[in-house]
Structures are given as structure tokens and as C-alpha cells.
PDB file of N, CA, C and O in Angstrom:
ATOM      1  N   UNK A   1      97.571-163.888 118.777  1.00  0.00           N
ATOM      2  CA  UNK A   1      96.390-163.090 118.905  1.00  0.00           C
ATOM      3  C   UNK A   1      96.757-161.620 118.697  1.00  0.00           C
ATOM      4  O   UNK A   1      97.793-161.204 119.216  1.00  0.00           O
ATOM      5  N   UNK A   2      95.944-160.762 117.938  1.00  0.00           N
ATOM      6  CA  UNK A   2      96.104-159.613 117.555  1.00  0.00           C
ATOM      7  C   UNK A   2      95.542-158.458 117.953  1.00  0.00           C
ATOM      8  O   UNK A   2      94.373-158.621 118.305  1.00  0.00           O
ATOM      9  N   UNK A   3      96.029-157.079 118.049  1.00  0.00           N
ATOM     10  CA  UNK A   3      95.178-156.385 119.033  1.00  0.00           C
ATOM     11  C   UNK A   3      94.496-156.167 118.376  1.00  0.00           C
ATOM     12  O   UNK A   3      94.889-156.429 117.239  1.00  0.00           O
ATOM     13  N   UNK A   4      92.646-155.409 118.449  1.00  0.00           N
ATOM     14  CA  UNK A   4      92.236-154.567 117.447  1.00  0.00           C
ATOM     15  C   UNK A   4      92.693-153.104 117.266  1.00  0.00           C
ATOM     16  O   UNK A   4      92.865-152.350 118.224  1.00  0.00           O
ATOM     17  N   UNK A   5      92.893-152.722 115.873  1.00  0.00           N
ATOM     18  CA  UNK A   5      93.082-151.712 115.587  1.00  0.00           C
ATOM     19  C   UNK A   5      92.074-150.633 116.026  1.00  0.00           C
ATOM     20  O   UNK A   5      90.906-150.860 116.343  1.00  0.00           O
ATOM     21  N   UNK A   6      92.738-149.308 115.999  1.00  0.00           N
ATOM     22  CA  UNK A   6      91.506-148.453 116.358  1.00  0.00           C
ATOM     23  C   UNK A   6      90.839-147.852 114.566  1.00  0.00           C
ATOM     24  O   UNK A   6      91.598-147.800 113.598  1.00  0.00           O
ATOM     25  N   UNK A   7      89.815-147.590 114.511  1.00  0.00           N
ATOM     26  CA  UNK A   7      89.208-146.909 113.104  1.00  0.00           C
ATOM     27  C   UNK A   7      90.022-145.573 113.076  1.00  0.00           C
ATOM     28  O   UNK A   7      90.315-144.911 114.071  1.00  0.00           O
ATOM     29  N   UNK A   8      90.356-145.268 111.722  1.00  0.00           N
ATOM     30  CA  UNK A   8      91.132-143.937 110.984  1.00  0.00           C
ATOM     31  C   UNK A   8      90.267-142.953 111.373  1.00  0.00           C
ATOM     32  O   UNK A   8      90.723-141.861 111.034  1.00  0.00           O
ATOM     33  N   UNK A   9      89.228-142.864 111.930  1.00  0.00           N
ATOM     34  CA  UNK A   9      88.503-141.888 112.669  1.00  0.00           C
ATOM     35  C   UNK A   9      88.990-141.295 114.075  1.00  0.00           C
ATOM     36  O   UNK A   9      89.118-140.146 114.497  1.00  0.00           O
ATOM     37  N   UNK A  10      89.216-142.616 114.641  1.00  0.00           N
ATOM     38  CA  UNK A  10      89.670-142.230 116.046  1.00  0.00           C
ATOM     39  C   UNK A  10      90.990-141.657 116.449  1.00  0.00           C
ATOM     40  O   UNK A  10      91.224-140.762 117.261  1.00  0.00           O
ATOM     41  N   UNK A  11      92.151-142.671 115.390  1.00  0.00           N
ATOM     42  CA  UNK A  11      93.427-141.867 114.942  1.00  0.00           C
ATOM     43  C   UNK A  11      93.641-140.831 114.700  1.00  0.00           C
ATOM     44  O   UNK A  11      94.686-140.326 115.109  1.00  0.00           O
ATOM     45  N   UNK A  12      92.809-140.168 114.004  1.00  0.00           N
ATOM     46  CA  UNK A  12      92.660-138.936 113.673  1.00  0.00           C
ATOM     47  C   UNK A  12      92.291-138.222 113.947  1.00  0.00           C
ATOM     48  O   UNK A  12      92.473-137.161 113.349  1.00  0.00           O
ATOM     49  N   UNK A  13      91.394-138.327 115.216  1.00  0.00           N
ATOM     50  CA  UNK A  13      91.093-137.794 116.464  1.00  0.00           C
ATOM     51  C   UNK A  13      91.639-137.865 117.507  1.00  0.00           C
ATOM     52  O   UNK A  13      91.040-137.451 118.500  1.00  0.00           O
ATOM     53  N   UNK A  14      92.767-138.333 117.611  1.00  0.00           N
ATOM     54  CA  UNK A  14      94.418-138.232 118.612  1.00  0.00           C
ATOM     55  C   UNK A  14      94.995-137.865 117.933  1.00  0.00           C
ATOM     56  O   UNK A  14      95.881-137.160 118.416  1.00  0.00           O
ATOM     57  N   UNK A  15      95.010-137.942 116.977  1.00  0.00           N
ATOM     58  CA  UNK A  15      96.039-136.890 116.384  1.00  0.00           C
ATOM     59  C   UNK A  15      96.175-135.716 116.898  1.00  0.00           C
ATOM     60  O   UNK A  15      97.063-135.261 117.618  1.00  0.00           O
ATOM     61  N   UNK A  16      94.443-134.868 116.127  1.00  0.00           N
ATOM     62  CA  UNK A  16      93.996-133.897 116.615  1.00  0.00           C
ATOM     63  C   UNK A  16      93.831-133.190 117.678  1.00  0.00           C
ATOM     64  O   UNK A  16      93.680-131.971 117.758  1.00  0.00           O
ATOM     65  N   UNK A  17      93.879-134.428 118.982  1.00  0.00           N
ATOM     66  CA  UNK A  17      93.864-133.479 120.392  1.00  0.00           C
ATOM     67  C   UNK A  17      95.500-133.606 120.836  1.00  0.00           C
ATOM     68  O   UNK A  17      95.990-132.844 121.669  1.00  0.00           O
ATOM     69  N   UNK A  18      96.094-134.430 120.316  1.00  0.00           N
ATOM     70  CA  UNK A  18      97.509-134.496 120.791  1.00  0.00           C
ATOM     71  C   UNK A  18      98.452-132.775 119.816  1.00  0.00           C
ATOM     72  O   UNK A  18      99.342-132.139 120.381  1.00  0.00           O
ATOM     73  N   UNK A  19      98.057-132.511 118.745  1.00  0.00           N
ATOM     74  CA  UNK A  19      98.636-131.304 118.235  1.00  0.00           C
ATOM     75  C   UNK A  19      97.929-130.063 119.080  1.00  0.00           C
ATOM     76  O   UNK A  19      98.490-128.968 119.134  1.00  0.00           O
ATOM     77  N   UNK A  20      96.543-130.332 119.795  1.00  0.00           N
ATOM     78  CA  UNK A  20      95.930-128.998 120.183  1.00  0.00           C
ATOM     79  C   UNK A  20      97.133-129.151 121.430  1.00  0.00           C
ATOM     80  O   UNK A  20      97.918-128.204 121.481  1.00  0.00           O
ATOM     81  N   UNK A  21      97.300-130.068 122.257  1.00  0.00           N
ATOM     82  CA  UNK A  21      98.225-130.226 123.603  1.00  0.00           C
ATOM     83  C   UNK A  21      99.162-129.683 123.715  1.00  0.00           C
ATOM     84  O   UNK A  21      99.509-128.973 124.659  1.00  0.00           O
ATOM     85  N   UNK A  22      99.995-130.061 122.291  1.00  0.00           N
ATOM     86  CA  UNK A  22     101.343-129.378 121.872  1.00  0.00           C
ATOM     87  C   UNK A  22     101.291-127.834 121.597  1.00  0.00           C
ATOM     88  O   UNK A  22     102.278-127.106 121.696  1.00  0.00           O
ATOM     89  N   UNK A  23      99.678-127.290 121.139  1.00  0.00           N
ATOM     90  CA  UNK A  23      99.664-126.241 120.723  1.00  0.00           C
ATOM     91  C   UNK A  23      99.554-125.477 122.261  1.00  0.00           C
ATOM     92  O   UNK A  23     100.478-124.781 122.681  1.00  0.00           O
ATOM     93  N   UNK A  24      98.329-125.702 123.013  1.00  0.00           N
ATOM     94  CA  UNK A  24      98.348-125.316 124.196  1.00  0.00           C
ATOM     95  C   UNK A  24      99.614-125.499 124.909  1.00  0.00           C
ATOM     96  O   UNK A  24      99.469-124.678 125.815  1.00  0.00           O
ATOM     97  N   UNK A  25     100.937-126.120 125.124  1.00  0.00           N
ATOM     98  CA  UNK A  25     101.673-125.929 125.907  1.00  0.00           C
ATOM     99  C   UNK A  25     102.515-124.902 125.531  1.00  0.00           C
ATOM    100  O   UNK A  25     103.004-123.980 126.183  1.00  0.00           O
ATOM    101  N   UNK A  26     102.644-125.371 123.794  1.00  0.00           N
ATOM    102  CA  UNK A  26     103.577-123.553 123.500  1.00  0.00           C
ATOM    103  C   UNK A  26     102.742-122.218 123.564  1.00  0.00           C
ATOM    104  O   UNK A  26     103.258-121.112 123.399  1.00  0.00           O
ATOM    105  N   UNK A  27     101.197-122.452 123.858  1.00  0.00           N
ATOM    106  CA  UNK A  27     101.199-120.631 123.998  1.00  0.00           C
ATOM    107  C   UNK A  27     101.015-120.638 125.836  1.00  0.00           C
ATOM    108  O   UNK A  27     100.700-119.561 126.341  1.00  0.00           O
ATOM    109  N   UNK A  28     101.149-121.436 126.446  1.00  0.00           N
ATOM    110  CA  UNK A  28     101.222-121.493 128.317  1.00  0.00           C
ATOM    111  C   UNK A  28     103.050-120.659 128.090  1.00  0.00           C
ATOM    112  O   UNK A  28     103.419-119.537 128.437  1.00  0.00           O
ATOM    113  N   UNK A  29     103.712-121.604 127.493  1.00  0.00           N
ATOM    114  CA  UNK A  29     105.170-121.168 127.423  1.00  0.00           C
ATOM    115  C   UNK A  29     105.291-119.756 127.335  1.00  0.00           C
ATOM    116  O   UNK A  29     105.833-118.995 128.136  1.00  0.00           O
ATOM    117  N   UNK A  30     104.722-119.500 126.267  1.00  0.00           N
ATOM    118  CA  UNK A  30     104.908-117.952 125.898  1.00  0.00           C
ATOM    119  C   UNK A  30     103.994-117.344 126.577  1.00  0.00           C
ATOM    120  O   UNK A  30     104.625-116.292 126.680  1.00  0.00           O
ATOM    121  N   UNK A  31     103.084-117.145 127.096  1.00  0.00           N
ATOM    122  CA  UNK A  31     102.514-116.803 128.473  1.00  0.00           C
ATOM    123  C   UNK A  31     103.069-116.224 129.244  1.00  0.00           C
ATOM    124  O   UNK A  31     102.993-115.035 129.556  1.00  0.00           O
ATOM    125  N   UNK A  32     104.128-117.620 129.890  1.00  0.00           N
ATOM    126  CA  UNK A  32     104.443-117.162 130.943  1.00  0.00           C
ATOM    127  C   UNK A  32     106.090-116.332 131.002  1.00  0.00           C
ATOM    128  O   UNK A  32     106.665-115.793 131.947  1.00  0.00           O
ATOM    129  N   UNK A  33     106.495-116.519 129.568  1.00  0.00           N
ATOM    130  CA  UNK A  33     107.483-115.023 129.244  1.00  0.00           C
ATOM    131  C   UNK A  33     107.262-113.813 129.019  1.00  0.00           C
ATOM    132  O   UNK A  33     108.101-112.921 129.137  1.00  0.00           O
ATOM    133  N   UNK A  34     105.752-113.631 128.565  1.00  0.00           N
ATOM    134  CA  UNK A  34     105.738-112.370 128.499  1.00  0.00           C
ATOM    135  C   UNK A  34     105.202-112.002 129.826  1.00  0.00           C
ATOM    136  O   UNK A  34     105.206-110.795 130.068  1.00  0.00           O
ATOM    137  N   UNK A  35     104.675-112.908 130.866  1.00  0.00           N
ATOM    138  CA  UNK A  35     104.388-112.389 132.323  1.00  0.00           C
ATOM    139  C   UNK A  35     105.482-112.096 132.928  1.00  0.00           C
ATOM    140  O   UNK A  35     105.424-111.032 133.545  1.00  0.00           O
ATOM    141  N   UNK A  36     106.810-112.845 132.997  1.00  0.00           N
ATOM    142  CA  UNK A  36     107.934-112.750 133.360  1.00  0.00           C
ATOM    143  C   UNK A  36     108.384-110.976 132.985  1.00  0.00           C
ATOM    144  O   UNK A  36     108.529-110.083 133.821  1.00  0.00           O
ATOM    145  N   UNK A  37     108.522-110.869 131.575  1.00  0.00           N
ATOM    146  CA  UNK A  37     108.810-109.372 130.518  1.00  0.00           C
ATOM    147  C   UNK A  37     107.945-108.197 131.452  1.00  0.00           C
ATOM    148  O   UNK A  37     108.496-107.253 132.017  1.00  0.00           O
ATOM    149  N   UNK A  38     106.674-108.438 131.476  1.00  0.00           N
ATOM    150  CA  UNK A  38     105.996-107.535 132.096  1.00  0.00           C
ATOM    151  C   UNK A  38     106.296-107.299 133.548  1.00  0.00           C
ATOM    152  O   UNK A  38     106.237-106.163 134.018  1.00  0.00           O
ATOM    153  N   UNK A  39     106.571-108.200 134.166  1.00  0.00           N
ATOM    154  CA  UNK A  39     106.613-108.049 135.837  1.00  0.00           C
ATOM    155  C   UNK A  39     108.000-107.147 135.769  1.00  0.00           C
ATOM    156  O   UNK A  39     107.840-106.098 136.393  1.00  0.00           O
ATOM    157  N   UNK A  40     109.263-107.263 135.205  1.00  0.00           N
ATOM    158  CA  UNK A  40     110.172-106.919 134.828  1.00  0.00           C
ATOM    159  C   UNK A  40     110.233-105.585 134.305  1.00  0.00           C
ATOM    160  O   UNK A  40     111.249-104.891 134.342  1.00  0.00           O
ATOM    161  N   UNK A  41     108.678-105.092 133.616  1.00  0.00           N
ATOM    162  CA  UNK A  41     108.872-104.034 133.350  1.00  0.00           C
ATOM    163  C   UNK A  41     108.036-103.235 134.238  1.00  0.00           C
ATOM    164  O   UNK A  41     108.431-102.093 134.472  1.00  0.00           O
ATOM    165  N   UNK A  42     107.129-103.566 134.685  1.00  0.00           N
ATOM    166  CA  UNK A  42     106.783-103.257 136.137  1.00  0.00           C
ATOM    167  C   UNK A  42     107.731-102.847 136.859  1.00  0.00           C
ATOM    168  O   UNK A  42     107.489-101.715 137.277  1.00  0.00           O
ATOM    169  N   UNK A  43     109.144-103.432 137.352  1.00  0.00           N
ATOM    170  CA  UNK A  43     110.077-103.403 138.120  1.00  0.00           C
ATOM    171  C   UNK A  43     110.716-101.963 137.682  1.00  0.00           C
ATOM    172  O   UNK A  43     110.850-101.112 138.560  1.00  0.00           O
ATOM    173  N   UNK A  44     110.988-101.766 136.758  1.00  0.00           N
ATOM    174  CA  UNK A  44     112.355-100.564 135.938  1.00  0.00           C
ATOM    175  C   UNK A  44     111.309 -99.543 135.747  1.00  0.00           C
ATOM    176  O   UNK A  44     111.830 -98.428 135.715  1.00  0.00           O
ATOM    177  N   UNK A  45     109.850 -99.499 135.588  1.00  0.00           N
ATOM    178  CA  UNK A  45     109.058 -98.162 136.064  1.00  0.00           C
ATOM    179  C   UNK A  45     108.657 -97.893 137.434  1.00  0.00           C
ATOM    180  O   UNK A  45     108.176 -96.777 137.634  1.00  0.00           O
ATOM    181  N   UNK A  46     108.766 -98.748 138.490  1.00  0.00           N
ATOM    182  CA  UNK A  46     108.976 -98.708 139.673  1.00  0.00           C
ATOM    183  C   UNK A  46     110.097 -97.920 139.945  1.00  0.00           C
ATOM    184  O   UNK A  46     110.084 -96.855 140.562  1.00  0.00           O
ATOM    185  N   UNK A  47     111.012 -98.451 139.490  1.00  0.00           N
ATOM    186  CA  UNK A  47     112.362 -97.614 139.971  1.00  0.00           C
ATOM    187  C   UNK A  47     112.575 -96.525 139.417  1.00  0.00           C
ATOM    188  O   UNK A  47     113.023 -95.652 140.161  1.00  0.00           O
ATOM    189  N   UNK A  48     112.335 -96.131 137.856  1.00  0.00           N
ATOM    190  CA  UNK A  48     112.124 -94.653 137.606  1.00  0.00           C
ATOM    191  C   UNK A  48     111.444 -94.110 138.220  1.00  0.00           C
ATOM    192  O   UNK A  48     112.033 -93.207 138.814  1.00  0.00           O
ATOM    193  N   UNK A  49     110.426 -94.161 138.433  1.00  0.00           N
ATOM    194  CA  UNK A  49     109.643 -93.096 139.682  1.00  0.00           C
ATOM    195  C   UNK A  49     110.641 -92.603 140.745  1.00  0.00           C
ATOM    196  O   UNK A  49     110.510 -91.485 141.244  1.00  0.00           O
ATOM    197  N   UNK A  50     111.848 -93.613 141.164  1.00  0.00           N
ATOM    198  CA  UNK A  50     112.001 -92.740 142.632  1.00  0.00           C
ATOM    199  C   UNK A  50     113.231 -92.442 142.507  1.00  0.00           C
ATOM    200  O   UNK A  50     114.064 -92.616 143.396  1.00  0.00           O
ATOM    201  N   UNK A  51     113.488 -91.909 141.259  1.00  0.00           N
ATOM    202  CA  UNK A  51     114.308 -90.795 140.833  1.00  0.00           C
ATOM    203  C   UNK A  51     113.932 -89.654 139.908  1.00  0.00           C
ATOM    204  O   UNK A  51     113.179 -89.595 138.936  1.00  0.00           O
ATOM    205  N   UNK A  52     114.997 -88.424 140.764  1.00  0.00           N
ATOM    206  CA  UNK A  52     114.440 -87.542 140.105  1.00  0.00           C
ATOM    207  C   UNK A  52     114.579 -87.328 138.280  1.00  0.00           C
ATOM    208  O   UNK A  52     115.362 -87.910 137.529  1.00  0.00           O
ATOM    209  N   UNK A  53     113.696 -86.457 137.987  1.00  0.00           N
ATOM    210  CA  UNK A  53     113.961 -86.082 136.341  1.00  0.00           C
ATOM    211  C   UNK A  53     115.724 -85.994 135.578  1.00  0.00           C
ATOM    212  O   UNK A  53     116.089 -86.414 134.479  1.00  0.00           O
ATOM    213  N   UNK A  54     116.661 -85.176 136.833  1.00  0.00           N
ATOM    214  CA  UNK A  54     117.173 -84.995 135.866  1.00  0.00           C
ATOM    215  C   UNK A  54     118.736 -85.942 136.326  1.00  0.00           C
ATOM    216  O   UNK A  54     119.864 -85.554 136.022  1.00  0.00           O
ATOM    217  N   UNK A  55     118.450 -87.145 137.060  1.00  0.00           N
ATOM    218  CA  UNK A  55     119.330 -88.199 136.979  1.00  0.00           C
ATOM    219  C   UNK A  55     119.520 -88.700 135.875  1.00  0.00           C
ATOM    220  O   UNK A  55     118.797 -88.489 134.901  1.00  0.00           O
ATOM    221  N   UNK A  56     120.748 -89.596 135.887  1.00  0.00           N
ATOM    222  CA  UNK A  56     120.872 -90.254 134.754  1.00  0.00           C
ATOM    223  C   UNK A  56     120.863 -91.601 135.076  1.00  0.00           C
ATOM    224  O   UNK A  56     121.385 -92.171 136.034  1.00  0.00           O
ATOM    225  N   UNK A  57     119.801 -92.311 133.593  1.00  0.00           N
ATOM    226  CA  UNK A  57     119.524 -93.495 133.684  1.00  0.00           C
ATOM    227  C   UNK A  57     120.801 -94.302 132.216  1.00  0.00           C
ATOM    228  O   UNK A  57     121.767 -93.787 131.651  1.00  0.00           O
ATOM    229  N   UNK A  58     120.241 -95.543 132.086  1.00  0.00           N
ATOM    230  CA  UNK A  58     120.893 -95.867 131.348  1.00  0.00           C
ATOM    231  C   UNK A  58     119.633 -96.917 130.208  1.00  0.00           C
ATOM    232  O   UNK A  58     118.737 -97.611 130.689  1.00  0.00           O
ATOM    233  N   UNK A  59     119.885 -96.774 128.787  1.00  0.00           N
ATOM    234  CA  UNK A  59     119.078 -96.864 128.297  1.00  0.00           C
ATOM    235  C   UNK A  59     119.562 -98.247 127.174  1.00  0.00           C
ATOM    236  O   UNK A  59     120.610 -98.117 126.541  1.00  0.00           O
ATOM    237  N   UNK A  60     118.951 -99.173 127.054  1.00  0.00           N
ATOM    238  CA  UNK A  60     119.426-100.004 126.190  1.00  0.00           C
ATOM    239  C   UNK A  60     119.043 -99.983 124.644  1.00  0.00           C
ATOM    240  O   UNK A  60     117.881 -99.983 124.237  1.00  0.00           O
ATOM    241  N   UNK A  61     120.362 -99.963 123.711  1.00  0.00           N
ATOM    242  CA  UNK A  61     120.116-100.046 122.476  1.00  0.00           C
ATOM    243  C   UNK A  61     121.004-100.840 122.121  1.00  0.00           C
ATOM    244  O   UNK A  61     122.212-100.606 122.099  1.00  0.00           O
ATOM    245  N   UNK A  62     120.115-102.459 121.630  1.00  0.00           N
ATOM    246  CA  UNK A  62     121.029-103.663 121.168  1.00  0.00           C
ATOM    247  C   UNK A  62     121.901-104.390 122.643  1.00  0.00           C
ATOM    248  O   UNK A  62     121.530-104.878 123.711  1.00  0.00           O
ATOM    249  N   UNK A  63     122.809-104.208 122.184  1.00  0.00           N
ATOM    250  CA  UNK A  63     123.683-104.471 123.574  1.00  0.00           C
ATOM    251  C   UNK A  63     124.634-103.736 124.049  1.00  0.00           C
ATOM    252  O   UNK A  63     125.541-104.201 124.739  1.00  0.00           O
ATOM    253  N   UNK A  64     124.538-102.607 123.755  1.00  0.00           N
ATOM    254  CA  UNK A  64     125.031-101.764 125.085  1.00  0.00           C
ATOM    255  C   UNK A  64     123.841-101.056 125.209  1.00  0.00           C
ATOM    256  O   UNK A  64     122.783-100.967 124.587  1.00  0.00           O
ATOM    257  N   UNK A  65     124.628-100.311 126.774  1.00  0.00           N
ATOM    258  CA  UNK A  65     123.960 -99.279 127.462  1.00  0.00           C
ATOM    259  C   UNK A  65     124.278 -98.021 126.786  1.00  0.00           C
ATOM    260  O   UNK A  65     125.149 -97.976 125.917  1.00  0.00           O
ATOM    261  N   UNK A  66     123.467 -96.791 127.226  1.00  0.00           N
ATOM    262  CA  UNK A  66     123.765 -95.753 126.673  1.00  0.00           C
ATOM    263  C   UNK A  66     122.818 -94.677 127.661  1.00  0.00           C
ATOM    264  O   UNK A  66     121.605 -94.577 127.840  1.00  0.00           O
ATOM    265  N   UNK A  67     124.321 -93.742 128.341  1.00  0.00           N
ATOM    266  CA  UNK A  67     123.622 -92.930 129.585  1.00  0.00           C
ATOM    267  C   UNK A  67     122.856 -91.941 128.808  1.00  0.00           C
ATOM    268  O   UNK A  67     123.144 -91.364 127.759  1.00  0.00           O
ATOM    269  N   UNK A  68     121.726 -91.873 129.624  1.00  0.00           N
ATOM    270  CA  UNK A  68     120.812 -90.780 128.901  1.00  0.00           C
ATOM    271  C   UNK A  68     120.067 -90.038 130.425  1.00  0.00           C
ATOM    272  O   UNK A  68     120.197 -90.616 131.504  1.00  0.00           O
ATOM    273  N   UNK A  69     119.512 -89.080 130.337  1.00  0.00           N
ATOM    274  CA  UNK A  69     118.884 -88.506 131.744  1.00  0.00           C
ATOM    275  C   UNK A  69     117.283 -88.908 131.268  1.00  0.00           C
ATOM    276  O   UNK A  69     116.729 -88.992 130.172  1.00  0.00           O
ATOM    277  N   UNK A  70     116.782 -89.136 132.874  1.00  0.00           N
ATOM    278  CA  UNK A  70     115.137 -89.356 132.843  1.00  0.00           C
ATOM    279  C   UNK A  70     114.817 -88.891 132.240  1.00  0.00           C
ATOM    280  O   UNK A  70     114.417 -89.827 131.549  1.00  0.00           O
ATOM    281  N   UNK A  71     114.408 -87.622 131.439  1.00  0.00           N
ATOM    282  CA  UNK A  71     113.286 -86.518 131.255  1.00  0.00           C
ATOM    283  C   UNK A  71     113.228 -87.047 129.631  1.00  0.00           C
ATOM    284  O   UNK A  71     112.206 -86.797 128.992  1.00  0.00           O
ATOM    285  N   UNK A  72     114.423 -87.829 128.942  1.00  0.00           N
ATOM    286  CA  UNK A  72     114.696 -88.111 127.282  1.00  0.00           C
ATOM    287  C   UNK A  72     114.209 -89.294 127.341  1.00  0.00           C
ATOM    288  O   UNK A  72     114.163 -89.995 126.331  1.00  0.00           O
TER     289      UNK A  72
END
């Protein structure tokens, strides 16, 4: 005994919600990195504030650091 098949309509309409699923989970993903990025940058303008202007911070270009003072 054989199952019935489903119609090339309906297939193709799982298809369709199974790629939106996949699509919705990669932009939740990336979502929630750039919430991560932001909270993060939230954090390092937090902490500039509670120093003065003419401390020195350290500034990233590529992969190193590079001391520079607040006010630049």
C-alpha cells in the first residue's frame, strides 16, 4: 500500500515556507549581533564619558591598538 503523494502545489508551498524559516532565522541571527555590537558600543561611550578630555585612550585600527588622547 502506497502513501498518497502530496500535489506539486503543496510541495511548493513547503518549499516556500521552509526557505522563508531559513530566511527568518538568519536575519534573528544577525539581529542579535548587531544588538550584541551595539550594547558593546553603548559600553566604550559609557566609559569615555568618565574620563577626562585629555587622557589617553586607545583606538583600534585593524588589529592593533593605537594610543591616541580623547579630544582626537
Amino acid at each position: 500500500m502506497s502513501s498518497p503523494q502530496m500535489p506539486p502545489w503543496l510541495q511548493e508551498q513547503i518549499m516556500k515556507l521552509q526557505q522563508s524559516q531559513q530566511n527568518l532565522q538568519s536575519i534573528m541571527t544577525q539581529r542579535q549581533h548587531l544588538e550584541m555590537e551595539k550594547a558593546e558600543t553603548e559600553k566604550a561611550l559609557e566609559e569615555l564619558k568618565k574620563i577626562a578630555d585629555d587622557d589617553s585612550v586607545f583606538k583600534q585600527a585593524g588589529t592593533i591598538l593605537i594610543k591616541s588622547n580623547k579630544k582626537h
